[in-house]
N, C-alpha and C positions, 0 to 999 in steps of 0.2 A: 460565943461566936455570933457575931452578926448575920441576918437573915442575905444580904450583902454578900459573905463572905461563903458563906456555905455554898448560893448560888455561884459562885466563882470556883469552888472546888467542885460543883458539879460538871462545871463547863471543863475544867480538865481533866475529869474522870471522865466526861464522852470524850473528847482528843484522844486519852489514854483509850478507849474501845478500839475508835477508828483505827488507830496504830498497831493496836494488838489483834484486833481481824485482820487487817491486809498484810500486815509484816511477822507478823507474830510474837508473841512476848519476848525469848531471847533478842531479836532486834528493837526493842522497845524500849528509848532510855530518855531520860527526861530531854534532851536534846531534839528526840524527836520528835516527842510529847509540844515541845516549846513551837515546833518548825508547822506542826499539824495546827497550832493555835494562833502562829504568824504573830508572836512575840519571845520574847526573852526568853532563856532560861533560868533566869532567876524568878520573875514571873511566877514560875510552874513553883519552883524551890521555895517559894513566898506560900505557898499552901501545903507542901508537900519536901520533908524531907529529904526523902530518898525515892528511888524507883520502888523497895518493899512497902512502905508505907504508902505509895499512890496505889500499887495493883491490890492492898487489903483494902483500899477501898473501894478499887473497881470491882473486887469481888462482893462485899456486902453490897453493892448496887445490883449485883447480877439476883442478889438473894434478893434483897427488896422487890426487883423488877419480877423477877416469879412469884411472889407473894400475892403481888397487887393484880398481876395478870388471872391468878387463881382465885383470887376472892371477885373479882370481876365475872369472872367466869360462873361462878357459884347462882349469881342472880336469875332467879327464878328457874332452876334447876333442879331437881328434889328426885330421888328414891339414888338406884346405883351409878344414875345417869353422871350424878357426882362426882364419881370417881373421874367417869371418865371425861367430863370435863379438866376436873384438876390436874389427871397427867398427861392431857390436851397441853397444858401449860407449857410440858418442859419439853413439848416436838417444834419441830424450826417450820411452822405454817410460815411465818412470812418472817419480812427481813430484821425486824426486831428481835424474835426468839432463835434466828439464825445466827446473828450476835451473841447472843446471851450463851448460845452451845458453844460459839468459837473463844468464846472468853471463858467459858467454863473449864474445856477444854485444856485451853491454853496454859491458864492457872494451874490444873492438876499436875503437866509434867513438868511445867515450872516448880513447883511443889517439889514434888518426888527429891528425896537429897535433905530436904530440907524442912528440918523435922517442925520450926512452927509455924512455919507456910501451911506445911499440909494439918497440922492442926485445924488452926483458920478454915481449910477447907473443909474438913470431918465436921465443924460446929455448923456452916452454912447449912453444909448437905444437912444436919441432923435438923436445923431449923423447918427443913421444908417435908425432911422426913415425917418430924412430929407433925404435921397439919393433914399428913395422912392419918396418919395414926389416929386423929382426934376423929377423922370422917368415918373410918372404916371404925372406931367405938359405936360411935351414932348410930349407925345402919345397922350393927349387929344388935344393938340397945332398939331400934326401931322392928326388927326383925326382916330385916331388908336382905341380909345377907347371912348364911350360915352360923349356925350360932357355935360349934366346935374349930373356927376356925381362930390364928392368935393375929390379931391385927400389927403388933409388930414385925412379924414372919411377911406378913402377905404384905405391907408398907416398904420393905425389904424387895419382896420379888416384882409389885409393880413397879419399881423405882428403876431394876432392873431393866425390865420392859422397855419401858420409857428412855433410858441411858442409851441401850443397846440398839434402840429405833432411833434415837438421836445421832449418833454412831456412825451407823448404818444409811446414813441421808449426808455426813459429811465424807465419808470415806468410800462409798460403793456408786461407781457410775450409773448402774441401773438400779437407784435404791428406790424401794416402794413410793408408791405414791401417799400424798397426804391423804386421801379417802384407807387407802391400804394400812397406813401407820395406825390410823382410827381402829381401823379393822379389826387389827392385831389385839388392840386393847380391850377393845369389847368383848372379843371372843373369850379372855382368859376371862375378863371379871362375869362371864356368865357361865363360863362352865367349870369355873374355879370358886369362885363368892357364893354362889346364887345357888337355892337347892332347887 
């Protein structure tokens, strides 16, 4: 595939975001995908099959885009501070990782029913799962953080965290603030990680 070509599927992977934040994915059909792009729907169909085949890739975007926002984040960062930059990552600070939960989102209950939809989902999530896991080795191998603890379990429960403060910012009219969601996170990895 052409450098060309991919750049044009990215362009209607964001269309397909746009569409799936403000309408949300049951109303999301390449039609509207086409209408957000102010061309064809063939167009759309010229890159993309179907609507399941555009939203697996609006979701490996959403995983990409957490990746690169976490290794970003990483730069010049160092002891447990780590942690909580990287699930810094998956809170809606501004209007890009505000996206990134509403498509998240959206995909899950889209999923739900549909058993390899929600695969796809399980493999993302496990993607960003493991790069905890690989941190929380490190700092226990550094002696950063308790050394009886199993960095799978606790990859698990900040994910949690993070999900549930994600959540909690799309659905609750008085949800924490972004200082407070910080908060939250600190608090556990220092009285949960940290001896």
């Amino acid at each position: 595939m052409s450098l060309s070509s991919q750049d044009r599927r990215l362009e209607v992977s964001e269309a397909a975001w746009r569409v799936i934040v403000r309408e949300g994915l049951d109303r999301t059909s390449m039609r509207a995908i086409a209408q957000e792009m102010a061309c064809t729907t063939g167009v759309v169909t010229h890159y993309f099959r179907n609507k399941e085949e555009l939203i697996l890739f609006a979701l490996h975007q959403v995983t990409e885009r957490l990746q690169k926002i976490m290794q970003a984040s990483l730069e010049g960062t160092t002891g447990t501070q780590r942690l909580v930059v990287l699930l810094s990552a998956f809170l809606p600070f501004d209007p890009e990782r505000q996206a990134i939960v509403k498509v998240w989102v959206a995909f899950l209950g889209y999923a739900v029913g549909r058993a390899a939809l929600m695969e796809q989902h399980r493999q993302s999530a496990a993607q960003l799962r493991e790069v905890l896991i690989q941190e929380l080795t490190a700092l226990q191998a550094g002696k950063l953080i308790r050394s009886g603890i199993q960095p799978a379990i606790e990859a698990n429960a900040l994910l949690a965290i993070a999900n549930g403060i994600s959540l909690d910012h799309l659905i609750q009219q008085n949800h924490l603030s972004l200082e407070q969601q910080q908060m939250v996170i600190e608090r556990y990895i220092q009285t949960t990680l940290v001896e």
